[in-house]
C-alpha positions, -999 to 999 in steps of 0.1 A, spaced: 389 131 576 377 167 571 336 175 580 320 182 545 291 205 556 268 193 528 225 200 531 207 177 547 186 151 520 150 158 519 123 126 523 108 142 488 152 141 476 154 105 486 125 97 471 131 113 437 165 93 441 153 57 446 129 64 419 157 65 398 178 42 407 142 18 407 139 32 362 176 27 357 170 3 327 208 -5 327 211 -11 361 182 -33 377 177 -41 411 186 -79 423 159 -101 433 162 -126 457 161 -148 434 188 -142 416 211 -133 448 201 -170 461 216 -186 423 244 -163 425 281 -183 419 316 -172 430 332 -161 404 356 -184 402 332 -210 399 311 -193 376 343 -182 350 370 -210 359 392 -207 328 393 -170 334 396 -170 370 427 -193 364 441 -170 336 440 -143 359 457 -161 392 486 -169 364 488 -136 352 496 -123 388 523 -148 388 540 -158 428 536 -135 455 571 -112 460 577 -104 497 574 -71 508 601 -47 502 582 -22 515 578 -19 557 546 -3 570 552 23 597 535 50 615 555 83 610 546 119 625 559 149 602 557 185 604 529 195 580 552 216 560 573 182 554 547 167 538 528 195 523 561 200 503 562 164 492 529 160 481 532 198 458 553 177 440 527 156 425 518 121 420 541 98 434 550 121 465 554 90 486 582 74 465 602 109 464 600 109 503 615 71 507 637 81 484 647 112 499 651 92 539 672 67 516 695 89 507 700 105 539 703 73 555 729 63 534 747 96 545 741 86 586 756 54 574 787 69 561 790 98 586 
């Protein structure tokens, strides 16, 4: 992960921003109070916790194997100019020379 050199906060910065996180009207603070009643969700919104567990419907098994992979920079640097979705090009693009290994 690349070193962002970003200033140092000031005491008299973090200050002026707990102060307003402390006014945010929309966004209050928990009290203790209310973190000791505090439900699991499920509990607290069964019908829709169940509508959502339906809508997910069974868990597929994995299609997908997770490796560790070294490329050359340039390899993936051209993948991911392509765009969104980089990462499916790439399997798609070892597929299909697999398929040619295969074949010979």
């Amino acid at each position: 992960m690349p070193k962002l050199d970003l200033p140092l906060i000031t005491d008299a910065d973090e200050a002026r921003i707990q102060a307003g996180i402390a006014d945010d009207p929309d966004n209050p603070e928990v009290t203790a109070e209310q973190a000791r009643a505090a439900r699991p969700f499920a509990e607290a919104f069964p019908e829709l916790a169940a509508n959502l567990r339906r809508s997910r419907g069974p868990q597929k098994a994995p299609t997908k194997q997770l490796v560790s992979l070294r490329l050359d920079a340039e390899t993936v640097a051209a993948f991911k100019a392509t765009g969104p979705g980089w990462q499916g090009r790439m399997n798609d693009a070892l597929r299909a020379a697999a398929r040619v290994l295969r074949t010979g």
